[in-house]
C-alpha positions as CSV (number, residue, x, y, z in Angstrom):
1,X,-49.4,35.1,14.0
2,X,-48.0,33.1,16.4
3,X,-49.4,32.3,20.3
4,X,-47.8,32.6,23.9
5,X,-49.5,31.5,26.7
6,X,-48.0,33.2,30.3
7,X,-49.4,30.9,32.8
8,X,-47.7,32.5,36.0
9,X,-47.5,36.1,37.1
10,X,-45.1,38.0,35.1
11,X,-43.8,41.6,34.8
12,X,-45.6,43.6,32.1
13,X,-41.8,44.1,30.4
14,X,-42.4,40.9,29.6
15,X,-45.3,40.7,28.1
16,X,-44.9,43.6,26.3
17,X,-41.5,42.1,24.5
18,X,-44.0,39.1,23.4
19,X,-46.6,41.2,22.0
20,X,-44.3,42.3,19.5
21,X,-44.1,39.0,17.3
22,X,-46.9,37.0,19.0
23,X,-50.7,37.6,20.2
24,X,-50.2,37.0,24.2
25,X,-52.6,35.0,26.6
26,X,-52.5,35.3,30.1
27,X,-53.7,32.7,31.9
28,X,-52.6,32.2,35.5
29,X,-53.9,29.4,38.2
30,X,-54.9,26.8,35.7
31,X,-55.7,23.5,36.6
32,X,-53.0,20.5,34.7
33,X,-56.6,19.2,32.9
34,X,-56.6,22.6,31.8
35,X,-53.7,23.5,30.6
36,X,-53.2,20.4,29.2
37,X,-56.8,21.0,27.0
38,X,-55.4,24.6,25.2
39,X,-51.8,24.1,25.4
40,X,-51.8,22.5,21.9
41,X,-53.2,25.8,20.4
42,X,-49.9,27.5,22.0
43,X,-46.3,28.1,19.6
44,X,-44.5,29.1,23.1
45,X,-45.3,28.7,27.1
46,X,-44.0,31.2,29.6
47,X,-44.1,30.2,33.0
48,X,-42.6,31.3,36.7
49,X,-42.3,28.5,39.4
50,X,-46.0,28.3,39.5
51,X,-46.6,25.9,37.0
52,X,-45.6,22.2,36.4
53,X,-44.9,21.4,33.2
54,X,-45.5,17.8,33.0
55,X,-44.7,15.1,30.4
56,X,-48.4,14.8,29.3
57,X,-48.6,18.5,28.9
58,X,-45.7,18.7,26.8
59,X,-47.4,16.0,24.9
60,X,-50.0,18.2,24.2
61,X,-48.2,21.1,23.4
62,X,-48.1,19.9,19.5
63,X,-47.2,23.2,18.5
64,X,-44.6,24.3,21.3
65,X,-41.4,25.3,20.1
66,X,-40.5,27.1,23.1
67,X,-41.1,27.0,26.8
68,X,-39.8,30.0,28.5
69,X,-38.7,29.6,32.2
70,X,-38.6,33.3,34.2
71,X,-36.1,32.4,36.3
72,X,-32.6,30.2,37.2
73,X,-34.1,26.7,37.6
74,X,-36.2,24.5,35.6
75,X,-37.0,21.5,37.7
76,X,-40.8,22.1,37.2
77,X,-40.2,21.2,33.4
78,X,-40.1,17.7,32.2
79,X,-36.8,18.7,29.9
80,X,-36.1,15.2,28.7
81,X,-40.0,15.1,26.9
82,X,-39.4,18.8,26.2
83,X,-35.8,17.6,24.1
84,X,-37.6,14.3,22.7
85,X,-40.1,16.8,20.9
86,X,-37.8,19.4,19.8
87,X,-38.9,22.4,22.2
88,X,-36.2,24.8,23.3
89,X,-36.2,25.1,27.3
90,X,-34.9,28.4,27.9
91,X,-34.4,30.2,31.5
92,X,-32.9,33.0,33.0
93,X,-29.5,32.0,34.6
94,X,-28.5,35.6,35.4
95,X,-31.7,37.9,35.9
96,X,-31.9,37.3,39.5
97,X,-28.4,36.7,40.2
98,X,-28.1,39.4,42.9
99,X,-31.3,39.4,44.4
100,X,-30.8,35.6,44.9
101,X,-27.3,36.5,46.3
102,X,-28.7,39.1,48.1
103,X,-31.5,37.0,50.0
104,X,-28.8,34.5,51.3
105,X,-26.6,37.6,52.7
106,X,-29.7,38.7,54.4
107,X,-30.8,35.3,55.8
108,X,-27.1,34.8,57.2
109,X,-27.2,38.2,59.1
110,X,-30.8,37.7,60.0
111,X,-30.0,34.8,61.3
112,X,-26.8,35.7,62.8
113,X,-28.6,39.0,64.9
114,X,-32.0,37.1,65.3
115,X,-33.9,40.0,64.0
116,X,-37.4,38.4,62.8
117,X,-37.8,37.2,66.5
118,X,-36.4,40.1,68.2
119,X,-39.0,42.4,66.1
120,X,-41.5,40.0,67.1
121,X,-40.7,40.9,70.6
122,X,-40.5,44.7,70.3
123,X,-43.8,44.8,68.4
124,X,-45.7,42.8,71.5
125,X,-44.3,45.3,73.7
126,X,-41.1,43.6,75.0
127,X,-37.8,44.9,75.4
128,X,-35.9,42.2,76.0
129,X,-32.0,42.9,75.0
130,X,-30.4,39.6,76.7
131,X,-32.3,37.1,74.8
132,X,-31.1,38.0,71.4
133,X,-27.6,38.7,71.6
134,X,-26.2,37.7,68.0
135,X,-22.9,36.4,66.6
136,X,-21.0,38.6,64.3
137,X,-19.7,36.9,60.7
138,X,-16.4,39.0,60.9
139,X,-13.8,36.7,60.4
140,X,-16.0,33.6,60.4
141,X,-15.9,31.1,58.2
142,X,-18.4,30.4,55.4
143,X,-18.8,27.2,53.4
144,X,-19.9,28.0,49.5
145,X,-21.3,24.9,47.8
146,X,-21.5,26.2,44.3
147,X,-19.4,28.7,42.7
148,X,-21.8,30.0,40.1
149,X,-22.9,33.3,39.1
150,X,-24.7,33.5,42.5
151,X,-22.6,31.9,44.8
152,X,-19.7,33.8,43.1
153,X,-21.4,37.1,44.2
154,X,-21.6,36.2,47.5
155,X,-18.1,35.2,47.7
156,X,-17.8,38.7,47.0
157,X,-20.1,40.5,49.5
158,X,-18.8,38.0,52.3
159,X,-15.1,38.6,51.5
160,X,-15.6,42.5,51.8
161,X,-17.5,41.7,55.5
162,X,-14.6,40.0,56.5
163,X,-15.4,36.6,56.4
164,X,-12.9,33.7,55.6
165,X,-14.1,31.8,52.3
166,X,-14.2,27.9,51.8
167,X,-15.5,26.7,48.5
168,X,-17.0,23.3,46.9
169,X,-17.7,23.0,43.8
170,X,-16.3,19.9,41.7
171,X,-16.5,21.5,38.2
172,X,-14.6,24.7,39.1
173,X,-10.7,24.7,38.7
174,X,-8.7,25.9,41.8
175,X,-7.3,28.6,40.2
176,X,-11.1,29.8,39.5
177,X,-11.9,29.3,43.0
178,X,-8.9,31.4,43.9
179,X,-9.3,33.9,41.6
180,X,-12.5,34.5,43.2
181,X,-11.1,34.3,46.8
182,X,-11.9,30.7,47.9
183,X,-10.2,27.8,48.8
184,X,-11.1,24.4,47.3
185,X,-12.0,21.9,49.7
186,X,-13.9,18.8,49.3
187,X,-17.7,18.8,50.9
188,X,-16.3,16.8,54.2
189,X,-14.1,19.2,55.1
190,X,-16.1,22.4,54.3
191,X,-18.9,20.8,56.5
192,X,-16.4,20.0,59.5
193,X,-14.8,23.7,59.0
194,X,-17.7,26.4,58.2
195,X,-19.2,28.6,60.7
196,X,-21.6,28.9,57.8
197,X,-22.6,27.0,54.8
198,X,-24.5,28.9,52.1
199,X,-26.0,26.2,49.1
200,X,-26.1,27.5,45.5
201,X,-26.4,24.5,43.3
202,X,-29.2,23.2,41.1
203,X,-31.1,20.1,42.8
204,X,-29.7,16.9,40.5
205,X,-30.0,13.2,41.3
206,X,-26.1,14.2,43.0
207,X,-27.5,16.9,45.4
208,X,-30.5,16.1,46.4
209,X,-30.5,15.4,49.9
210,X,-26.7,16.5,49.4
211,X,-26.9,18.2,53.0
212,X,-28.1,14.4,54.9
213,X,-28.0,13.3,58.9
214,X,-24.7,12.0,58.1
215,X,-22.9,15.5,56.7
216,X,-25.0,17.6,59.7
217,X,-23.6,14.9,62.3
218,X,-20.0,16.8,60.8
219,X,-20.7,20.2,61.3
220,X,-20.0,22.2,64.1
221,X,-22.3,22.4,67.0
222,X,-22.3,26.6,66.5
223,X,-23.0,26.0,62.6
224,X,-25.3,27.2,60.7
225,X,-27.0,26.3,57.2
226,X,-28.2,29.1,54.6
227,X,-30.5,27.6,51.6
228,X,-31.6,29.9,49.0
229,X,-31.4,27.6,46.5
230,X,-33.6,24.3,45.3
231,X,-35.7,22.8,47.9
232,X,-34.5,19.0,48.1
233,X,-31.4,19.8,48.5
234,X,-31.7,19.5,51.9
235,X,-33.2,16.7,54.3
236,X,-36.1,18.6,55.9
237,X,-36.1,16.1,58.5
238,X,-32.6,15.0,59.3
239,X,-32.1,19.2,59.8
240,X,-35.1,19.1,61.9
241,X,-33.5,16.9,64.1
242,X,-30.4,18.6,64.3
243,X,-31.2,21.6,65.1
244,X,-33.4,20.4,68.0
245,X,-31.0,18.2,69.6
246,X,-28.6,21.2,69.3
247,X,-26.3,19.3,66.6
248,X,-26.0,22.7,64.6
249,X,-27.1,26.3,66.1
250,X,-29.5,27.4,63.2
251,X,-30.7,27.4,59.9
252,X,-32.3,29.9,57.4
253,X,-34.6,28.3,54.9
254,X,-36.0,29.7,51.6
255,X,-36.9,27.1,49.6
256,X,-38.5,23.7,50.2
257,X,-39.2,19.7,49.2
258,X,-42.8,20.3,48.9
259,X,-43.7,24.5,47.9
260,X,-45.9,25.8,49.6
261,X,-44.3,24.5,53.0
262,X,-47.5,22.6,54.6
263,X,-47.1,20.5,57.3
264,X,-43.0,20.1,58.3
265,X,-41.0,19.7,61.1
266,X,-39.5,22.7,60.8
267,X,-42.1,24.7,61.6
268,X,-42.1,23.8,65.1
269,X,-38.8,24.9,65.4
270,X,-38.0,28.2,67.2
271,X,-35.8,31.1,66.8
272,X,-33.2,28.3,65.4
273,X,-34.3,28.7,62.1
274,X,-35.5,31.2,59.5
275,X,-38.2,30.6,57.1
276,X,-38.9,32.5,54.2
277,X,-41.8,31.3,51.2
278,X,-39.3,31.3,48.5
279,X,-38.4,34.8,48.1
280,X,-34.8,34.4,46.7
281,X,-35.8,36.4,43.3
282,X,-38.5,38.6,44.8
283,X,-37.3,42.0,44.2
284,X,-38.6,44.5,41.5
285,X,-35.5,44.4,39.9
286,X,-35.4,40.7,39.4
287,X,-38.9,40.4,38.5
288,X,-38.2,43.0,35.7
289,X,-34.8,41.5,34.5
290,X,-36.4,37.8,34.4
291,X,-39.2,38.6,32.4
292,X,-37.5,40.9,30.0
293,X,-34.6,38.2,29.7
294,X,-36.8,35.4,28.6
295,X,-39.6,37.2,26.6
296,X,-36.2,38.3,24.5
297,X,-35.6,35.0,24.2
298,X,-39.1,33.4,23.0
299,X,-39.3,36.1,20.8
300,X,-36.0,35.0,19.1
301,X,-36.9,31.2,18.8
302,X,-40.5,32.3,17.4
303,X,-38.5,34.6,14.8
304,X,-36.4,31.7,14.0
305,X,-32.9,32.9,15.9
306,X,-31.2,30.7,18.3
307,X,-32.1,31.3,22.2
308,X,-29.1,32.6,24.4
309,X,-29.9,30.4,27.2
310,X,-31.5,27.3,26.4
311,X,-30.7,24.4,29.0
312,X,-31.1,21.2,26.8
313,X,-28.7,22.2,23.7
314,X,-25.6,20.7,24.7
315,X,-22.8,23.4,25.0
316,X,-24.9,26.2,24.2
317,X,-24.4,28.4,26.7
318,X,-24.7,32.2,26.4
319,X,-21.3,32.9,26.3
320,X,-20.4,30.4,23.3
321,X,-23.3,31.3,22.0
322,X,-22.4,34.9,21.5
323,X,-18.8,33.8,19.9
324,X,-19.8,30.5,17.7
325,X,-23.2,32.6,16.5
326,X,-22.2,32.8,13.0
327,X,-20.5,30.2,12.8
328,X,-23.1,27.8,13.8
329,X,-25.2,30.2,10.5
330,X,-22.2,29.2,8.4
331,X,-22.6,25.5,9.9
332,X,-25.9,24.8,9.4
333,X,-25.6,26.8,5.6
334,X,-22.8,24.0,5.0
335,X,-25.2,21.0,6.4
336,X,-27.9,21.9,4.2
337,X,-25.9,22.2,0.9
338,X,-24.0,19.0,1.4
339,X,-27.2,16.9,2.6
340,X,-28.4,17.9,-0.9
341,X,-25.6,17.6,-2.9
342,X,-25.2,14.0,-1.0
343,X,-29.2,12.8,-1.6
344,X,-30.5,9.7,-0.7
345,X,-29.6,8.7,3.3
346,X,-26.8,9.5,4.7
347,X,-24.6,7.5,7.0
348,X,-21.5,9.0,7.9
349,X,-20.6,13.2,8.3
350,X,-17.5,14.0,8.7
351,X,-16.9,17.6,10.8
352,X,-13.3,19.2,10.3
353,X,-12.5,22.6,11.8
354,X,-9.6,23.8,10.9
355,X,-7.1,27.0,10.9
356,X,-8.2,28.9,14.1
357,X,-11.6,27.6,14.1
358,X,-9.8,24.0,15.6
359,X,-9.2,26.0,19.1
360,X,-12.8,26.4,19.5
361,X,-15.2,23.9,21.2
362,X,-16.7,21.8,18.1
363,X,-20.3,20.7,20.0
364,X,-22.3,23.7,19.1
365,X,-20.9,23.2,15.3
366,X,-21.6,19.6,15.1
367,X,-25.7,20.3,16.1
368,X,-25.7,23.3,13.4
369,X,-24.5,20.9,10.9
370,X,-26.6,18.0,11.9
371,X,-29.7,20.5,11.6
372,X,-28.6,21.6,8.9
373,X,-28.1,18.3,7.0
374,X,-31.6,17.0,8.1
375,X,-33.3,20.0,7.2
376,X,-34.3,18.7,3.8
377,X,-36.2,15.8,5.2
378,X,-37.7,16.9,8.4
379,X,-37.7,20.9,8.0
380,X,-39.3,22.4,10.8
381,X,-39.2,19.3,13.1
382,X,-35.5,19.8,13.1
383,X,-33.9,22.4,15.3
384,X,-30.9,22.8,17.7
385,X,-32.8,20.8,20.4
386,X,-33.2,17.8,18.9
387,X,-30.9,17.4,15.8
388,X,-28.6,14.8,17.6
389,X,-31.4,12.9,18.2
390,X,-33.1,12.6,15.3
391,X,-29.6,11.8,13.6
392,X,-28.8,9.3,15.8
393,X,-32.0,7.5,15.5
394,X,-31.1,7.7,11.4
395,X,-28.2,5.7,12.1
396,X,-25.9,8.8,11.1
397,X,-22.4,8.4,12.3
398,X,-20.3,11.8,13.5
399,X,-16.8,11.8,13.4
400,X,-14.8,15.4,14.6
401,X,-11.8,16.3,13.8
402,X,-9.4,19.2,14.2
403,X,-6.8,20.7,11.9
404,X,-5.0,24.3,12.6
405,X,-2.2,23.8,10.2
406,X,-5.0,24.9,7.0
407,X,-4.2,28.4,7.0
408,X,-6.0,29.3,3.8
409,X,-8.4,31.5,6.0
410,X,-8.6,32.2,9.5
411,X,-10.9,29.3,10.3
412,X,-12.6,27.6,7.9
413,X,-15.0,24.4,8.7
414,X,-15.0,21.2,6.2
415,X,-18.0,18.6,6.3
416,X,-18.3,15.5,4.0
417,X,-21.3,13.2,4.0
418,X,-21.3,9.6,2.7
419,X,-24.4,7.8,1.8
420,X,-25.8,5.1,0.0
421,X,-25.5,7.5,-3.2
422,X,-22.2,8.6,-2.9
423,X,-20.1,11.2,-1.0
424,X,-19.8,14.9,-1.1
425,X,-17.5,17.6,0.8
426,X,-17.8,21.2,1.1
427,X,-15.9,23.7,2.6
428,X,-17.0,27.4,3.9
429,X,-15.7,30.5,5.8
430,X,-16.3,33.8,7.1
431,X,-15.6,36.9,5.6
432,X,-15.7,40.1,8.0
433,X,-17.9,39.3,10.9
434,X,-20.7,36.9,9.6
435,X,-20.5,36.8,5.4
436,X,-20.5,33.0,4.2
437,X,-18.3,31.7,1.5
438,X,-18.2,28.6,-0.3
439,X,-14.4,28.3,-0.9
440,X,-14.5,24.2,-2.2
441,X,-16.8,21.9,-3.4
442,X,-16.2,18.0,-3.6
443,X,-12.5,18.9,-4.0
444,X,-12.6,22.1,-6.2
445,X,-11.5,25.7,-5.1
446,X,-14.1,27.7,-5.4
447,X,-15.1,31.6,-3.9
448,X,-18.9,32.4,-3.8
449,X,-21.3,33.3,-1.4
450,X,-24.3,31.2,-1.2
451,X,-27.8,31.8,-2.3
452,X,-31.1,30.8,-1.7
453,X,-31.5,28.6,-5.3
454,X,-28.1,27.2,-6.8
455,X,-26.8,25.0,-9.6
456,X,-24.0,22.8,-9.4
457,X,-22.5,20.6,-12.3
458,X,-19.6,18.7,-12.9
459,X,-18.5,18.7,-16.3
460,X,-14.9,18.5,-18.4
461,X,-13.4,21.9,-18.2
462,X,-13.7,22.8,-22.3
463,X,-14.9,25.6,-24.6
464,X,-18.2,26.5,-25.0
465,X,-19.8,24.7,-21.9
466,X,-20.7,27.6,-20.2
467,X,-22.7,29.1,-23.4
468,X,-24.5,25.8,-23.6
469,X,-25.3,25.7,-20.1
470,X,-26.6,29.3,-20.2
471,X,-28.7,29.0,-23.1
472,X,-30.8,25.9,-21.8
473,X,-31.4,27.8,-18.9
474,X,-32.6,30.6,-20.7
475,X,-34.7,28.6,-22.9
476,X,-36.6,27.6,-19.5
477,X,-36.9,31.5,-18.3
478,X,-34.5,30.6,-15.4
479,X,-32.1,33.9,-14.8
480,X,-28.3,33.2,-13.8
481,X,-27.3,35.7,-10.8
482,X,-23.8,34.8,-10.8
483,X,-21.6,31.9,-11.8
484,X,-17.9,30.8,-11.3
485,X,-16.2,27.7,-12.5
486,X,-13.8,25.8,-10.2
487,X,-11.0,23.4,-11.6
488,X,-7.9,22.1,-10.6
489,X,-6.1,21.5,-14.1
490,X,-7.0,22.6,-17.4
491,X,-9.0,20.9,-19.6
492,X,-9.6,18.5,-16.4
493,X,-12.5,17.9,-14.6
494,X,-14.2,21.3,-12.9
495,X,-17.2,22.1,-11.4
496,X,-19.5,25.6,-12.4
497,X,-21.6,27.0,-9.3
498,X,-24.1,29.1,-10.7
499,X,-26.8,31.2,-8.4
500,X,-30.4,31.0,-9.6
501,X,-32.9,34.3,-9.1
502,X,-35.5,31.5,-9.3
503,X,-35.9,27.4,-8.2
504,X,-35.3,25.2,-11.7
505,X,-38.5,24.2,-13.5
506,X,-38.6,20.2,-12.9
507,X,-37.8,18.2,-15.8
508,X,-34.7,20.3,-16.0
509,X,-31.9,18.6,-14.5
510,X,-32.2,15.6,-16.9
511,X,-32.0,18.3,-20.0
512,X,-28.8,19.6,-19.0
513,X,-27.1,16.2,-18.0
514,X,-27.7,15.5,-21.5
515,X,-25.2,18.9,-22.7
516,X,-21.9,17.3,-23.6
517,X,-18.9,17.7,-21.5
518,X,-21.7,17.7,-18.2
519,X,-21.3,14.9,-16.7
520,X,-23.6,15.6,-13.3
521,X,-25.6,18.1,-12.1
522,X,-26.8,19.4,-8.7
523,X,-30.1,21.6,-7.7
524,X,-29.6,22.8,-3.6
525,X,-32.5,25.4,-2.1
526,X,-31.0,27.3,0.8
C-alpha cells in the first residue's frame, strides 16, 4: 500500500480522502534533517506553507511521485528538481479563491475606516471619533495587478461597491479585462492613477520587488497598497519609507519576504499600515476546500490518473485537462503501440491531429505520446512530468502538425516514429466519449479496439494465411480474442491484427515469420 506523509496542519477532509488508497502519516514541525531522513520511505508529500521543500529533500524522496501543495502557490517547492525527477507538483489554484479575495476586500476597508486602531482605542477606554475619520472607496479608483481567479473576484465585489476598476495584467486580452469590468492599462499608469492598488500575482523573477522606490515615487500621495498575495513582491523597505515620509497614505500587508515577519521596518509604522500573519486562506471554508482539493488529487496520481492541477506539466491545466482527458488516454495508447512496433531507438515522432482534433491545443497530446512511446524502456520512471525531458535527452525529435481537412472521423490523431530500425505509423480515434480505435496501421485501414496483448503481421493478402496463422498459435496454447485483416488491394500486401487473451510464449515470433506469405510480425503489450 502506498505512503503519504502530511507535514503541515491539514483539515481532516483531507486526510480522510488519502486514507482511502494510502496509509497516512502526520508529521508536522519537522526539522529539514528530518524530513530529509524518512522522506524516501514516502510515495506522496502533502504540505501547507509550513514546509520547505528543498532540492536535497526532493533528492531524497526516491519514491515521490507526488507532492501535494494545499493551497495557490508553490514557491516553497523546489519545482525544477521536483520535474528533473518526475514528481507531479500539484496545488490548489481555486480552493481559496474567495477567502483570498475576501481578505484583500477586508484589508482595503480596514484600512480605509482604520478599524484595528480605532478598536484599539475603544477597548483602552477612549472615545476618540476625530482621530479616525476614514475615506470611503465609492467611486474610487482601484488598481488590479493580476486578473486571475482571485483578482477577477474582486473586480467583482469592488465594481458592485462602486469603485472605478483599472487592470494590469500582460497575459489577459483587453476584451477579457473588459468583460470583467476593467480597463487595461500598463503598471505606470495604474500606479500614477489608483486610489488603491490591490496585488494578485504569483512572486516570479518578473514581480518580485514588482512594487520598488521607483513605482511608489508614482503613486499618489493619498494611495494606498493592498498585498494579499506572495511576500517579495513588494520592497519591505522602499514601502517603509514611503509611507513614513508621507509618499503614499497607507498600506495593508498580509504576506511577507521573510514568514514569520521578525524584525522589519514596517513594524514601526503606525496606523499607516495593516498587518496581518498571512491569513489570506484562513477561513474554515478554505481550509476544508484546499485539503479536499488536493488529497483528490494525490489520490489520483497514486491510482495512476492524471492530477487536475499539476503546475510543472506544460499546458495542463484543469480546464484542458477536463476536455483533452481521453484523448491524452488515446495518445499515450498510440505512443506505446508505435514505440513497439518501431523497436530499437527512436529518433524522430511525428504528431498529426487532424479533422476537429487540429483546433485543439496539441502540448498536452504531444507529452501523452512521448510517455507513451518511452513507456517500454523506462516504465514507471516515465510520466507526464518528465516525458519531454527524458525524450529530449534521447535525442528524440518532435515535429507537430495539423490537418482538419481528414474528415474520416471527427478527430482522429496520427503519430509515426522513425528509428534506426525502421518507421512505423498508426492512427487512432474516439468512439462515443472515451472508446479507442485503431483505424490504420503503417498505412492500412484498419477498425479494432486495442487490447492489452496483440499480434501484428504483414503478410501477402492470400488463401489460407489466416488458418495457418491460427493453428501455430494454437499449437502454443495462445487463444485469439479477435482478429481483422487490413489491405488496400487484393491479393496485395495487408496486415492481420489479432488480440491475444494471453502474452506470446518466446520463441514464437521467429515460428510464424517462417509461415509463407508472412513476411513480418509484431508482438505489442498495452
Amino acid at each position: 500500500m502506498s505512503k503519504v506523509l502530511v507535514s503541515d496542519p491539514i483539515d481532516q477532509a483531507g486526510i480522510d480522502i488519502l486514507s482511502q488508497v494510502a496509509t497516512v502519516d502526520v508529521k508536522t514541525n519537522l526539522k529539514p534533517e528530518e524530513l530529509i531522513s524518512i522522506i524516501g520511505e514516502y510515495d506522496a508529500l502533502m504540505i501547507r506553507s509550513g514546509t520547505r521543500v528543498t532540492q536535497e529533500i526532493i533528492e531524497a524522496g526516491t519514491n515521490l511521485k507526488i507532492i501535494g501543495r494545499a493551497g495557490v502557490g508553490v514557491d516553497n517547492v523546489h519545482v525544477p528538481t521536483a520535474t528533473r525527477h518526475g514528481i507531479v507538483v500539484v496545488n490548489s489554484p481555486e480552493g481559496n479563491t474567495i477567502a483570498a479575495a475576501e481578505h484583500a476586500i477586508a484589508m482595503m476597508l480596514a484600512l480605509s475606516r482604520h478599524i484595528p486602531d480605532a478598536n484599539a482605542s475603544v477597548k483602552r477606554g477612549e472615545w476618540d471619533r476625530k482621530t479616525f475619520v476614514g475615506t470611503e472607496v465609492y467611486k474610487k479608483t482601484l488598481g488590479i495587478v493580476g486578473l486571475g481567479k482571485i483578482g477577477s473576484h474582486v473586480a467583482a465585489v469592488a465594481k458592485a461597491m462602486g469603485m472605478k476598476l483599472l487592470a494590469f495584467d500582460p497575459f489577459i486580452s483587453t476584451e477579457r479585462a473588459e468583460q470583467i469590468g476593467c480597463q487595461l492599462v500598463d503598471m505606470d499608469l495604474l500606479a500614477q492613477q489608483a486610489d488603491y492598488i490591490t496585488l494578485h500575482i504569483p512572486k516570479t523573477p518578473e514581480t518580485t520587488h514588482l512594487i520598488n522606490a521607483e513605482l511608489l515615487a508614482k503613486m499618489k500621495p493619498n494611495a494606498r497598497i493592498i498585498n494579499c498575495a506572495r511576500g517579495g513582491i513588494i520592497d519591505e523597505d522602499a514601502l517603509a519609507n514611503a509611507l513614513k515620509s508621507g509618499q503614499i497614505i497607507g498600506a495593508a500587508i498580509d504576506v511577507f519576504e521573510s514568514e514569520p515577519l521578525g524584525e522589519s521596518k514596517l513594524r514601526d509604522i503606525g496606523k499607516e499600515i495593516i498587518l496581518t500573519p498571512h491569513l489570506g486562506a484562513s477561513t474554515a471554508e478554505a481550509q476544508v476546500n484546499v485539503a479536499i482539493d488536493v488529497a483528490e488529487q494525490i489520490r489520483d496520481v497514486l491510482l495512476g490518473l492524471p492530477a487536475r492541477s499539476a503546475v510543472n506539466i506544460p499546458g495542463l491545466g484543469p480546464d484542458v485537462l477536463e476536455e483533452l482527458k481521453p484523448y491524452m488516454q488515446l495518445a499515450e495508447t498510440l505512443g506505446k503501440l508505435v514505440g513497439q512496433l518501431a523497436g530499437g531507438r527512436v529518433e524522430l515522432l511525428n504528431i498529426r491531429l487532424q479533422g476537429e482534433l487540429a483546433t485543439n491545443t496539441s502540448q498536452p497530446l504531444v507529452i501523452a505520446s512521448l510517455k507513451g512511446l518511452l513507456h517500454q524502456a523506462l516504465r514507471e520512471r516515465v510520466n507526464y512530468v518528465n516525458a519531454s525531458i527524458e525524450a529530449k535527452e534521447r535525442g528524440i525529435r518532435v515535429i507537430e502538425t495539423r490537418d482538419a481537412s481528414i474528415r474520416d472521423y471527427s478527430g482522429s490523431l496520427h503519430l509515426e516514429a522513425t528509428g534506426n530500425l525502421g518507421t512505423h505509423a498508426v492512427t487512432g480515434v474516439l468512439l462515443g466519449d472515451s472508446e479507442i480505435h485503431l483505424t490504420n496501421i503503417d498505412g492500412f485501414p484498419i477498425n479494432v479496439p486495442p487490447s492489452q496483448h496483440m499480434l501484428f503481421t504483414l503478410h501477402r493478402d492470400m488463401p489460407g494465411i489466416i488458418g495457418k496463422l491460427g493453428s501455430l498459435l494454437g499449437s502454443f496454447n495462445v487463444n485469439i480474442a479477435s482478429m481483422q485483416v487490413g489491405r488496400k488491394i487484393v491479393r496485395g500486401d495487408a496486415v492481420m491484427t489479432l488480440s491475444l487473451d494471453d502474452p506470446l510464449p518466446d520463441g514464437i515470433l521467429a515460428e510464424i515469420i517462417k509461415v509463407p506469405g508472412i513476411r513480418d510480425a509484431y508482438t505489442v503489450t498495452l
